[in-house]
Structures are given as C-alpha cells and as structure tokens.
MARPA-772278 format. One record per atom (N, C-alpha, C): residue in three letters; chain; atom name; x, z, y. Coordinates in steps of 0.001 Angstrom, whole numbers, plus 500000, padded with zeros to 6 digits. Each point is the difference from the previous one (the first is absolute). Last residue first. Layout:
// residues N
node res: ALA | chain: A | atom: CA | xx: X | zz: Z | yy: Y $
...
// end
This chain:
// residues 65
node res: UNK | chain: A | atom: N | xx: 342455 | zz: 784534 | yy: 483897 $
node res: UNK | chain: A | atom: CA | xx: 499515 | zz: 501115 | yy: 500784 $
node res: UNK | chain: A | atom: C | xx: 499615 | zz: 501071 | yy: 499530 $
node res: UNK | chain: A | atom: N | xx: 499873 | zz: 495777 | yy: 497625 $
node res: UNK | chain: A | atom: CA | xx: 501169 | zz: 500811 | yy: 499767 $
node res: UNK | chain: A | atom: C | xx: 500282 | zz: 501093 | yy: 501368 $
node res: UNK | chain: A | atom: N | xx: 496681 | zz: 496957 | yy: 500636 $
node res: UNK | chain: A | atom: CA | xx: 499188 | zz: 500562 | yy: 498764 $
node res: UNK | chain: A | atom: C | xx: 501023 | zz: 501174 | yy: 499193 $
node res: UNK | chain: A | atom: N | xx: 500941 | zz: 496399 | yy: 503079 $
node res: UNK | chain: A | atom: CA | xx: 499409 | zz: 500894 | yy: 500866 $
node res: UNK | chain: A | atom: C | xx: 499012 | zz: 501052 | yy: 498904 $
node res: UNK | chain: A | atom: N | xx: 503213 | zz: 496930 | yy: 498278 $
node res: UNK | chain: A | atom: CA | xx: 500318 | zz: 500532 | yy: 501023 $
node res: UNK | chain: A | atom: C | xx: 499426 | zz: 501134 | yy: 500684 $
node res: UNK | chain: A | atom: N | xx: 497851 | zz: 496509 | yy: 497768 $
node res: UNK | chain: A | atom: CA | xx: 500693 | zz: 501001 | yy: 499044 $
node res: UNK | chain: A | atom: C | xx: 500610 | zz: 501307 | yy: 500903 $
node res: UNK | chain: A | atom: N | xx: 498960 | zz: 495988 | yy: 502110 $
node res: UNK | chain: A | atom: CA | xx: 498138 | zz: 500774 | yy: 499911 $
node res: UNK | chain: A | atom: C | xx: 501275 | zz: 500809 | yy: 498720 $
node res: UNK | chain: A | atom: N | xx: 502310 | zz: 497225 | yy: 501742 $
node res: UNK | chain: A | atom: CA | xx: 499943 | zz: 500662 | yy: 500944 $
node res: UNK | chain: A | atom: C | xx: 498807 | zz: 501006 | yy: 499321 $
node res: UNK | chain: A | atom: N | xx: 501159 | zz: 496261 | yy: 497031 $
node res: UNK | chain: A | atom: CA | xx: 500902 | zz: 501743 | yy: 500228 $
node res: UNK | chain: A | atom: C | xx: 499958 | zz: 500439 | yy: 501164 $
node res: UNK | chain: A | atom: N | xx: 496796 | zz: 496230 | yy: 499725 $
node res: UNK | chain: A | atom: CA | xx: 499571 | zz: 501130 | yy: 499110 $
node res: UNK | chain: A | atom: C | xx: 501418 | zz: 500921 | yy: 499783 $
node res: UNK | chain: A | atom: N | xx: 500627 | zz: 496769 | yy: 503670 $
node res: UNK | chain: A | atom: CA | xx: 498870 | zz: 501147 | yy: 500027 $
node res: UNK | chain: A | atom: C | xx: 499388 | zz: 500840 | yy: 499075 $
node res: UNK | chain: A | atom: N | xx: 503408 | zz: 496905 | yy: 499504 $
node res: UNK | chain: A | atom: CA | xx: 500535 | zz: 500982 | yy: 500868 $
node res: UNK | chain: A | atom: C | xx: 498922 | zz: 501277 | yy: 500340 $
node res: UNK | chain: A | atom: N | xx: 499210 | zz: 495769 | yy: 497162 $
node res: UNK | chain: A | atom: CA | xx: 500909 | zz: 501249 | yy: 499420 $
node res: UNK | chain: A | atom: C | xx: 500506 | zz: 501080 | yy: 501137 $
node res: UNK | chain: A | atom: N | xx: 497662 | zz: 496183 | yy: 501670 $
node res: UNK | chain: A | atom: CA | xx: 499010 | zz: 500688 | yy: 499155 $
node res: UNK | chain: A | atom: C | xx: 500686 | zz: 501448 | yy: 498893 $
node res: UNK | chain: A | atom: N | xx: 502175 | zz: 496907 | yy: 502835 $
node res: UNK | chain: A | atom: CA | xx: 499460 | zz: 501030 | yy: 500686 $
node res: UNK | chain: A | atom: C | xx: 499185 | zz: 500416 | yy: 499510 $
node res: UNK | chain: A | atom: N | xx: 502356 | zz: 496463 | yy: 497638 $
node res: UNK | chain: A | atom: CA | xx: 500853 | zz: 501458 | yy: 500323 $
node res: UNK | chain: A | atom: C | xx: 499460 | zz: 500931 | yy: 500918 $
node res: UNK | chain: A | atom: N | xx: 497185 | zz: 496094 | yy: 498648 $
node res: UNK | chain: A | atom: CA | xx: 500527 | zz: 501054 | yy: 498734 $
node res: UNK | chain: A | atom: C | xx: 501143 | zz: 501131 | yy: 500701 $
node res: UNK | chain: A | atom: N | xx: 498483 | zz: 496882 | yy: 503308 $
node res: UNK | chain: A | atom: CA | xx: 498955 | zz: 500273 | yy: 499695 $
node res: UNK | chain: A | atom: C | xx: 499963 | zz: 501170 | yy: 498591 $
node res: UNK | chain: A | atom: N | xx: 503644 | zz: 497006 | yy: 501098 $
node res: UNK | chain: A | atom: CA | xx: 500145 | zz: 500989 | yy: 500828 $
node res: UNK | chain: A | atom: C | xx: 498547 | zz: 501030 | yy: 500105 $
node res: UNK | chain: A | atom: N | xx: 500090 | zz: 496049 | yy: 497332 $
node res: UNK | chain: A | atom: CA | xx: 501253 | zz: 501025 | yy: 499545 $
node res: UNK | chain: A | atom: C | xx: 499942 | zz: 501067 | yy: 500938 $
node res: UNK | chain: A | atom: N | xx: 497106 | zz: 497141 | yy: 500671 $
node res: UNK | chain: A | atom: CA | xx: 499524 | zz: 500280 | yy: 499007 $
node res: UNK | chain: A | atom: C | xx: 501306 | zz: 500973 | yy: 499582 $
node res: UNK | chain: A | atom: N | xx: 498234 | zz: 497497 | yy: 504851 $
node res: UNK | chain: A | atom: CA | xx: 500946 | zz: 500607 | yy: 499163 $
node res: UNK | chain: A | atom: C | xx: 499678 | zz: 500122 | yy: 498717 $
node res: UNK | chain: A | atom: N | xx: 496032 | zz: 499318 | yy: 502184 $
node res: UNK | chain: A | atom: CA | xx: 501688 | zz: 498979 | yy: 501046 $
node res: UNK | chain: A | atom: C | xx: 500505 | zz: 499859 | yy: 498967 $
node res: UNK | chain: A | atom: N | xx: 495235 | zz: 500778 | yy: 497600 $
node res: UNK | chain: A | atom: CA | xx: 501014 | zz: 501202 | yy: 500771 $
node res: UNK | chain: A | atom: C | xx: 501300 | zz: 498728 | yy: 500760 $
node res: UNK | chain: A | atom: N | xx: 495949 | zz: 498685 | yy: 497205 $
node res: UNK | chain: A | atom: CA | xx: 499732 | zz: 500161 | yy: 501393 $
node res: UNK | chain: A | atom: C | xx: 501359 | zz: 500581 | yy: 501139 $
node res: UNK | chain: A | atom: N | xx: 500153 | zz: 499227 | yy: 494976 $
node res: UNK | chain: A | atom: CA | xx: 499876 | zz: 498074 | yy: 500633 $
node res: UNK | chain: A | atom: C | xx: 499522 | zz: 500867 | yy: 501388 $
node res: UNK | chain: A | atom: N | xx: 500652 | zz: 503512 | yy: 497054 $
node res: UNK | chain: A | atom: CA | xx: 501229 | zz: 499556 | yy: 500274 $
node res: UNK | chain: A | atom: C | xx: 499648 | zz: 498645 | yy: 500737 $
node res: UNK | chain: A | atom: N | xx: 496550 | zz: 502255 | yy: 497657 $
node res: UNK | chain: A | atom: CA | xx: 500653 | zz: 500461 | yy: 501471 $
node res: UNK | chain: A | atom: C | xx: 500931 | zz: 499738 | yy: 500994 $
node res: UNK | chain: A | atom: N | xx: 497663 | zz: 499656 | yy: 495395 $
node res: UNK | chain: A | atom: CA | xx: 500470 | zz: 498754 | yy: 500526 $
node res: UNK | chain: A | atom: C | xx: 500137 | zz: 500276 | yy: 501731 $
node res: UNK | chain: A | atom: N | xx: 499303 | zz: 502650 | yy: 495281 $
node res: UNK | chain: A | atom: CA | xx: 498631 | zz: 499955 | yy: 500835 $
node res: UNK | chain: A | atom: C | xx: 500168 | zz: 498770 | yy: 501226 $
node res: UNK | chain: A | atom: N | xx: 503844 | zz: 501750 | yy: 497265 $
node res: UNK | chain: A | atom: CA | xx: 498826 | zz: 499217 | yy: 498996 $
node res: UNK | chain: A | atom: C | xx: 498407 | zz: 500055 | yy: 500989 $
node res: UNK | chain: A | atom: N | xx: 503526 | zz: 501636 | yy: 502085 $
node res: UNK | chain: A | atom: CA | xx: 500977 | zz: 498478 | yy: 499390 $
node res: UNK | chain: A | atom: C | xx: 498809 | zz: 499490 | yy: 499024 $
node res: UNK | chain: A | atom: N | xx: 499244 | zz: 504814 | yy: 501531 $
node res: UNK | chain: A | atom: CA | xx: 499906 | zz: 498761 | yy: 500863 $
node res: UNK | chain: A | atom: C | xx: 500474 | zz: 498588 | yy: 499595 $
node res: UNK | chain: A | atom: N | xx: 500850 | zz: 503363 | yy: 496950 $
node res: UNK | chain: A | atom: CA | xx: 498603 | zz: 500017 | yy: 500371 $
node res: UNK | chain: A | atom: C | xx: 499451 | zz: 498669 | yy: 501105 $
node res: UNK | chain: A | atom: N | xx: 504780 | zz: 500981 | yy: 498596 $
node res: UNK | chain: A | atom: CA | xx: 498920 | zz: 499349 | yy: 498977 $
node res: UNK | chain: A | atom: C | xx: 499131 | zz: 499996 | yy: 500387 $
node res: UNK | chain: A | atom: N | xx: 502242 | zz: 502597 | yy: 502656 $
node res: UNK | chain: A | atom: CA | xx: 500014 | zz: 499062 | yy: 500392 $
node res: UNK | chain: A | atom: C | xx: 499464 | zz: 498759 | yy: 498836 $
node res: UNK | chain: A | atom: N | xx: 499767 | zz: 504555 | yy: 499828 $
node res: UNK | chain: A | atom: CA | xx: 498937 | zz: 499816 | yy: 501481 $
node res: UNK | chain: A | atom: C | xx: 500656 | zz: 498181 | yy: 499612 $
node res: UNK | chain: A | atom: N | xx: 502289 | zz: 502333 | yy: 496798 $
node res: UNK | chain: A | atom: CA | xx: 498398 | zz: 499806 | yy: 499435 $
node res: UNK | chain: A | atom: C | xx: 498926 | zz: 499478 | yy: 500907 $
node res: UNK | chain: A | atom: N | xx: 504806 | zz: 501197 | yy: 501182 $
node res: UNK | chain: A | atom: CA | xx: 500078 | zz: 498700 | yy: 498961 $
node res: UNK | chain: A | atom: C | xx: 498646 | zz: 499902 | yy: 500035 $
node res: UNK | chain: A | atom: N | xx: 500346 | zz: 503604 | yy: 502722 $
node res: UNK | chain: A | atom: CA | xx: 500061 | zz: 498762 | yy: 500380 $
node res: UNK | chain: A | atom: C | xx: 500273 | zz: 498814 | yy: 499396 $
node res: UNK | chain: A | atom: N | xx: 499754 | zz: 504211 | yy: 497961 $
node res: UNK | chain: A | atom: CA | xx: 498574 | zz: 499781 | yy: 500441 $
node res: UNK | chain: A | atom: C | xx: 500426 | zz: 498895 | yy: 500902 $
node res: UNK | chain: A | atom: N | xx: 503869 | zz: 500997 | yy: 497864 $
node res: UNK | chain: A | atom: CA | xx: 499336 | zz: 499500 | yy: 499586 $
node res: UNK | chain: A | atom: C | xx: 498372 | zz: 499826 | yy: 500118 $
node res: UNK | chain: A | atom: N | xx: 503435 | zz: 502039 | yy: 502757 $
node res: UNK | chain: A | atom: CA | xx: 500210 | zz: 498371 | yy: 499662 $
node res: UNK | chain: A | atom: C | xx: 499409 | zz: 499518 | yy: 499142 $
node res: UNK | chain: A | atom: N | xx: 499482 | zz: 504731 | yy: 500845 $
node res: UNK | chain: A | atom: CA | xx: 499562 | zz: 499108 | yy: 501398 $
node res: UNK | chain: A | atom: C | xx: 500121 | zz: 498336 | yy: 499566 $
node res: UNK | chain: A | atom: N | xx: 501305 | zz: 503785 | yy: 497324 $
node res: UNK | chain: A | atom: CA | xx: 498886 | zz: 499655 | yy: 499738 $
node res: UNK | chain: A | atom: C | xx: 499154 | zz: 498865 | yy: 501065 $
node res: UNK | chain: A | atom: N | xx: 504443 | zz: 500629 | yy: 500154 $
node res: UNK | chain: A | atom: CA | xx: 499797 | zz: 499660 | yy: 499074 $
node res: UNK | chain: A | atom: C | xx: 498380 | zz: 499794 | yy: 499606 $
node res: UNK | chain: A | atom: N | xx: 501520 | zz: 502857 | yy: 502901 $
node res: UNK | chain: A | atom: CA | xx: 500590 | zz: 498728 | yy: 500906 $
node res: UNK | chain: A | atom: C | xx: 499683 | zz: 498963 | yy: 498239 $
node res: UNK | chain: A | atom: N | xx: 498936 | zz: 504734 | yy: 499827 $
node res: UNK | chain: A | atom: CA | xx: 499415 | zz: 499494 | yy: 501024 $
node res: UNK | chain: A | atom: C | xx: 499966 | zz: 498264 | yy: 500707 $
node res: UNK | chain: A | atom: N | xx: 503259 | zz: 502442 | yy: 497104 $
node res: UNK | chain: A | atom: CA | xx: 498823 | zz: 499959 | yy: 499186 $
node res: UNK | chain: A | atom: C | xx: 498703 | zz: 499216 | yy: 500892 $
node res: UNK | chain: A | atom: N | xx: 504321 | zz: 501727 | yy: 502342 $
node res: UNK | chain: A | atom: CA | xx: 500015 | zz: 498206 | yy: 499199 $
node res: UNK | chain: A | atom: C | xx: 498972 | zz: 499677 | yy: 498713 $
node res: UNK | chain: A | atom: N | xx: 499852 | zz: 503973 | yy: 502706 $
node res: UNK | chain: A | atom: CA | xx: 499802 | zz: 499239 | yy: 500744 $
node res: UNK | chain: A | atom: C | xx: 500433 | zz: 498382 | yy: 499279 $
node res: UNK | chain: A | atom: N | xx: 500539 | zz: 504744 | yy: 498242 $
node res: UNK | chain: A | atom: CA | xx: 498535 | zz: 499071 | yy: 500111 $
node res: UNK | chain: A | atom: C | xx: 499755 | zz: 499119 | yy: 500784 $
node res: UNK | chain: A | atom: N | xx: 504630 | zz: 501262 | yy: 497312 $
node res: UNK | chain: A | atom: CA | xx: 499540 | zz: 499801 | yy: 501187 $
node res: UNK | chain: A | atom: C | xx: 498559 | zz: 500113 | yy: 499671 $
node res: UNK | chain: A | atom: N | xx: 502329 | zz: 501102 | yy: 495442 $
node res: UNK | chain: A | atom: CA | xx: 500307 | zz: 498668 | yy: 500779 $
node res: UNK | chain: A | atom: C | xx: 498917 | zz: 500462 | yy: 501584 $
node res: UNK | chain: A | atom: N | xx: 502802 | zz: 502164 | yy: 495264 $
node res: UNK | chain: A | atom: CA | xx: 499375 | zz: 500539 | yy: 501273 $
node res: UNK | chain: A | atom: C | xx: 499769 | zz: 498429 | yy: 500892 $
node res: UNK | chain: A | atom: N | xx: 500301 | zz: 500547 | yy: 494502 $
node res: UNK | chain: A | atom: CA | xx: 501405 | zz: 499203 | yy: 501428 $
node res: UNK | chain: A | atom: C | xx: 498767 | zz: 500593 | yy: 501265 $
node res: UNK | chain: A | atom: N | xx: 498301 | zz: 500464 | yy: 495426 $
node res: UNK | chain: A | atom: CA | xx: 500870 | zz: 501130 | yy: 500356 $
node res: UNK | chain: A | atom: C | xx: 501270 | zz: 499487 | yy: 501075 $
node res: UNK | chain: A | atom: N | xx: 496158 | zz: 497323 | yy: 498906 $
node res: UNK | chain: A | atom: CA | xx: 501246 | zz: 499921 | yy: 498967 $
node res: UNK | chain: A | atom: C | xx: 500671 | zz: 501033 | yy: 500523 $
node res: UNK | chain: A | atom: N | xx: 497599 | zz: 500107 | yy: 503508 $
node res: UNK | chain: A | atom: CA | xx: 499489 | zz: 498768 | yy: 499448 $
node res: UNK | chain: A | atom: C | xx: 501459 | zz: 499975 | yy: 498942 $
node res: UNK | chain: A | atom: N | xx: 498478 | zz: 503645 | yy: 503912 $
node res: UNK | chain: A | atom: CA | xx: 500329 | zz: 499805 | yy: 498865 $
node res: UNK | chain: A | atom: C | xx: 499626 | zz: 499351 | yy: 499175 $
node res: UNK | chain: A | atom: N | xx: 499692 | zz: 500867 | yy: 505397 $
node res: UNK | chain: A | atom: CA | xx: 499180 | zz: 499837 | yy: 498892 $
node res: UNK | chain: A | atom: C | xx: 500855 | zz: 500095 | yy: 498532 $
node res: UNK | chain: A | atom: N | xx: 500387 | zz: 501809 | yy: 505955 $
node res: UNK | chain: A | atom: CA | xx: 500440 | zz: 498852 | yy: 498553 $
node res: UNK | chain: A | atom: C | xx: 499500 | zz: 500259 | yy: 498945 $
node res: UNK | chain: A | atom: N | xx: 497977 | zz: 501436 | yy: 504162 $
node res: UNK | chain: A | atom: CA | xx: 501251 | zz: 499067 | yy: 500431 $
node res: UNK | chain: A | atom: C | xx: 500909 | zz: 499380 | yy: 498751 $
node res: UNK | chain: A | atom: N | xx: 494878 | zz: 501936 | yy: 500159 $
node res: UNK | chain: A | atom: CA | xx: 501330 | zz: 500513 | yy: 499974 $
node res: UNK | chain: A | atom: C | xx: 500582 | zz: 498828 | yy: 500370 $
node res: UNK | chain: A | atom: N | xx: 495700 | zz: 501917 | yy: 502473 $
node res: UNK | chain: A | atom: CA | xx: 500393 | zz: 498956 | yy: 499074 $
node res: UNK | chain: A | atom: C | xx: 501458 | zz: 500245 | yy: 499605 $
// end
C-alpha cells in the first residue's frame, strides 16, 4: 500500500485518508442506528458513538498494514 497519495497534487498521508474515510462510515453507522432506535436500549449513547469510532479506525488501521 503506498504511504502517500496525491490529492490536488498536495501529497497527502494514507493514513488520514483512512481516518476520514473512517469518520464518515461512522457518521452513516450512526444515522443508521439512531434511525432504527437503538439508542432508547444503549446506557451511554455518547460514549456508545465514540467507541463505535474507535473501532471502525481501528478496523482501517488494520487494513493500513
């Protein structure tokens, strides 16, 4: 995998491509659930969203290997 990409001829990281694409499959995980009503069972709900972002850029992560 390369290590930097060329976006507008500005060399940018793949890892913040990665981290980006990460925040937004968790915008879309978390619409999903919020509209299926997940949220009235879960404790937490905030802390429930930030481990849910931790785990989809962990799963990037392990894909930037």
């Amino acid at each position: 995998m390369p290590r930097d990409i060329a976006v507008f001829d500005a060399y940018v990281p793949t890892i913040v491509l990665l981290f980006v694409a990460g925040a937004a499959l968790t915008w879309v995980l978390d619409r999903v659930i919020a509209c299926t009503g997940v949220y009235r069972v879960v404790w937490h709900p905030s802390l429930f969203r930030a481990s849910l972002l931790v785990c989809v850029r962990r799963a990037g992560l392990a894909v930037y290997r």
